[in-house]
ChimeraX commands (.cxc) that place a marker at each C-alpha (Angstrom):
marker #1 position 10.63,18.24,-37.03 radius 0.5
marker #1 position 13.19,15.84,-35.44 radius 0.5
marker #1 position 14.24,18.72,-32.41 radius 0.5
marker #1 position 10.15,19.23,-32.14 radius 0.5
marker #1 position 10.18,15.72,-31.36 radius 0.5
marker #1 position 13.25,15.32,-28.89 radius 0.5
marker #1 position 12.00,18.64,-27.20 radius 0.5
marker #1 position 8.33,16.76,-26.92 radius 0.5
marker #1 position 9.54,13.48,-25.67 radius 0.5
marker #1 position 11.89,15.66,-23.25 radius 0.5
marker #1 position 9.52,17.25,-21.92 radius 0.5
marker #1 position 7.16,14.08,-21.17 radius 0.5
marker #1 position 10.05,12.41,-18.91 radius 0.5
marker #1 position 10.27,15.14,-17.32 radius 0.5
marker #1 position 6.68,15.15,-15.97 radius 0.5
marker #1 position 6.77,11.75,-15.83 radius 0.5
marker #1 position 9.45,11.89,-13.17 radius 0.5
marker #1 position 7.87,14.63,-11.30 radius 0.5
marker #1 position 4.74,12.61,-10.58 radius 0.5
marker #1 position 6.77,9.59,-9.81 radius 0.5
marker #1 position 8.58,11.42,-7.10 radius 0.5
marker #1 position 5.26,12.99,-5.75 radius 0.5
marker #1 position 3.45,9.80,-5.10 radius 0.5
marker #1 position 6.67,8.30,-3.57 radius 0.5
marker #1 position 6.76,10.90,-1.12 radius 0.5
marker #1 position 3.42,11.33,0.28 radius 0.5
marker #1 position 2.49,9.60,3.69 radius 0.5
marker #1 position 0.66,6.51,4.50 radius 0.5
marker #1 position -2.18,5.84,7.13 radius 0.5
marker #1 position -1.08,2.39,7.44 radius 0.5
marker #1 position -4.15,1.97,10.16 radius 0.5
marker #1 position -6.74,2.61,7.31 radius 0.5
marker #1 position -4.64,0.34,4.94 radius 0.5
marker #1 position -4.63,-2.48,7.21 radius 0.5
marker #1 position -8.09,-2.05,8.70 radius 0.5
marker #1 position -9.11,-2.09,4.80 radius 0.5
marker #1 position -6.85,-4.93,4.13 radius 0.5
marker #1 position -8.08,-6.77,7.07 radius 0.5
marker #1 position -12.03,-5.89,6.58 radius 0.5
marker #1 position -11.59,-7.17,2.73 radius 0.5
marker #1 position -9.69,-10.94,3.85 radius 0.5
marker #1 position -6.35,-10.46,2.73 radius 0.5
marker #1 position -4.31,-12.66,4.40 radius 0.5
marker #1 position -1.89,-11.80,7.73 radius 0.5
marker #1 position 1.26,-12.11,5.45 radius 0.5
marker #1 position -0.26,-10.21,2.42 radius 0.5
marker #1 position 1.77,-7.28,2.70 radius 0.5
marker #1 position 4.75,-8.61,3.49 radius 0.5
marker #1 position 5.19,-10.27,0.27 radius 0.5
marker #1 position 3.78,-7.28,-1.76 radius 0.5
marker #1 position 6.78,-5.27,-0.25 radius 0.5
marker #1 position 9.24,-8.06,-1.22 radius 0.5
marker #1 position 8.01,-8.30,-5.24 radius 0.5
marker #1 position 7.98,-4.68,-4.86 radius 0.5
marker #1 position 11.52,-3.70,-4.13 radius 0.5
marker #1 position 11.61,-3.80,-0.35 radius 0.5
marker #1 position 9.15,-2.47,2.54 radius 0.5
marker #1 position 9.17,1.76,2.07 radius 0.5
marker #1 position 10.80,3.83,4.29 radius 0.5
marker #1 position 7.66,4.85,6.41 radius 0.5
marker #1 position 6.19,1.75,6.96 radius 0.5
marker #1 position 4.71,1.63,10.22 radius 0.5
marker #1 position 4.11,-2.07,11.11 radius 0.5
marker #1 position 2.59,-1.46,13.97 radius 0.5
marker #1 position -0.18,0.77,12.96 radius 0.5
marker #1 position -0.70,-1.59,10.06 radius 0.5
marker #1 position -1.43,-4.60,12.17 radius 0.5
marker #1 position -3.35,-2.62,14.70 radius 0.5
marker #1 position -5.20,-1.38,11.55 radius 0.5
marker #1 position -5.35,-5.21,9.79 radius 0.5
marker #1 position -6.62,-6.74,13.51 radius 0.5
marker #1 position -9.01,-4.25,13.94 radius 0.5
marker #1 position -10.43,-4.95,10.00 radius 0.5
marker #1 position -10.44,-8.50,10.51 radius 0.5
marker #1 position -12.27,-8.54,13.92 radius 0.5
marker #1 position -15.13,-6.20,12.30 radius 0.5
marker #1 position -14.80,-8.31,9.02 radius 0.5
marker #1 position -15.85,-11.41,11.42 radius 0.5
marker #1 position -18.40,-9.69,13.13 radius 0.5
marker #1 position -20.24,-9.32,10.20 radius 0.5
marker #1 position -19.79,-12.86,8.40 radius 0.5
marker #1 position -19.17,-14.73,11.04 radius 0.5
marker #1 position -15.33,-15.70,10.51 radius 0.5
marker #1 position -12.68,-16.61,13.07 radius 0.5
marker #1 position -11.43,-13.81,14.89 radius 0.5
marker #1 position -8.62,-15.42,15.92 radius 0.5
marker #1 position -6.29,-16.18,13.24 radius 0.5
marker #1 position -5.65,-12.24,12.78 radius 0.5
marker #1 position -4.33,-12.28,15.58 radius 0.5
marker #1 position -1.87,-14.74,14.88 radius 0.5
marker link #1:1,2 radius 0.2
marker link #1:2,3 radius 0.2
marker link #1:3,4 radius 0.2
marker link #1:4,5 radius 0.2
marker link #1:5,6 radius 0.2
marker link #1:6,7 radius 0.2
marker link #1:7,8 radius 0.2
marker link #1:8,9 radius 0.2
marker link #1:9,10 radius 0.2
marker link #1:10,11 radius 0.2
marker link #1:11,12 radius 0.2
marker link #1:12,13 radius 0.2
marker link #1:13,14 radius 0.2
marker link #1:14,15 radius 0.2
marker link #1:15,16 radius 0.2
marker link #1:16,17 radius 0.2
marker link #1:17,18 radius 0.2
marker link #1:18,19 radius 0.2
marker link #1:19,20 radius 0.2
marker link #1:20,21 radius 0.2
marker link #1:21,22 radius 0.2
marker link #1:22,23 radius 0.2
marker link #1:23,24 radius 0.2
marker link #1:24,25 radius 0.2
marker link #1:25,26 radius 0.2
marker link #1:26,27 radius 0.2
marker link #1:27,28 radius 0.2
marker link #1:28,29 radius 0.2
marker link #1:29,30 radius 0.2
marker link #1:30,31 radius 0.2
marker link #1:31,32 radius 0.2
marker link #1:32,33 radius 0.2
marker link #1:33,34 radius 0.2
marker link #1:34,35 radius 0.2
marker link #1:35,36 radius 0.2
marker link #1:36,37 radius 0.2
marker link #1:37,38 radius 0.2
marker link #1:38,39 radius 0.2
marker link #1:39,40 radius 0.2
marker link #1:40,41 radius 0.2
marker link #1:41,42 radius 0.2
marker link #1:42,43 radius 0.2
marker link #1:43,44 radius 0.2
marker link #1:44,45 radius 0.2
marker link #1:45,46 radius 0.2
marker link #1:46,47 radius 0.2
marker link #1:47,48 radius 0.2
marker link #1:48,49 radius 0.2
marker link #1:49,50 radius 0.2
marker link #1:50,51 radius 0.2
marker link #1:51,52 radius 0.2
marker link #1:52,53 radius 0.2
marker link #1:53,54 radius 0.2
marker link #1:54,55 radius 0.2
marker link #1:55,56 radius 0.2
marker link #1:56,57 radius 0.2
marker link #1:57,58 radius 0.2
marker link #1:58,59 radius 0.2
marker link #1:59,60 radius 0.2
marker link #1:60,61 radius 0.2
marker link #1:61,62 radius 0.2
marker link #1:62,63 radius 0.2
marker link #1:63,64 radius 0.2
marker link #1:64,65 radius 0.2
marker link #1:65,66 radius 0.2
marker link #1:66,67 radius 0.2
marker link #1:67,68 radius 0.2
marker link #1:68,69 radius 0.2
marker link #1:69,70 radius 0.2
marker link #1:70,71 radius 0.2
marker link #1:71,72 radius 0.2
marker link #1:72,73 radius 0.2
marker link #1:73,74 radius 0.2
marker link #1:74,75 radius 0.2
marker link #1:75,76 radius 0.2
marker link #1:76,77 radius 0.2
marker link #1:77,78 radius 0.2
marker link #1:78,79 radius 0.2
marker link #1:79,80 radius 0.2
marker link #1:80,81 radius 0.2
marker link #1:81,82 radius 0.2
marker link #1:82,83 radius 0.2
marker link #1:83,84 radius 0.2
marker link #1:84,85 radius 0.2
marker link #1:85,86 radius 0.2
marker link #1:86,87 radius 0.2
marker link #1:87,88 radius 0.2
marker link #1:88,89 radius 0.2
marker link #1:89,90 radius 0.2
view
């Protein structure tokens, strides 16, 4: 009963790791994130500090596309309440 055990609790970290590793390595449309970051009023800086408590910004972070992506969100988020369309551009 105790190897049944090991062997079963083996067997979980291993598939455990393997879907760790597949959701690190699949890609990002940081556009969309930051066009639905943007749209939903998370703040210019938001992300930033999420990738600092989380260990660092990843490896394919596209900054760029993010804040084209966050601007763009923001500006339509305005549109439709009214907001300040400047300060996501900031």
């Amino acid at each position: 009963m105790k190897k049944l055990y090991l062997v079963v609790s083996f067997l979980c970290c291993l598939s455990g790791c393997s879907s760790w590793h597949q959701n690190q390595s699949k890609s990002t449309n940081w556009y969309k994130l930051g066009f639905s970051e943007g749209l939903n009023g998370y703040t210019r800086n938001w992300r930033s500090n999420y990738h600092m408590i989380n260990g660092g910004t990843p490896d394919n972070f596209d900054e760029e596309a993010y804040i084209d992506g966050f601007v763009d969100g923001h500006e339509e988020k305005c549109k439709i309440s009214g907001c300040d369309i400047t300060i996501a551009k900031q």
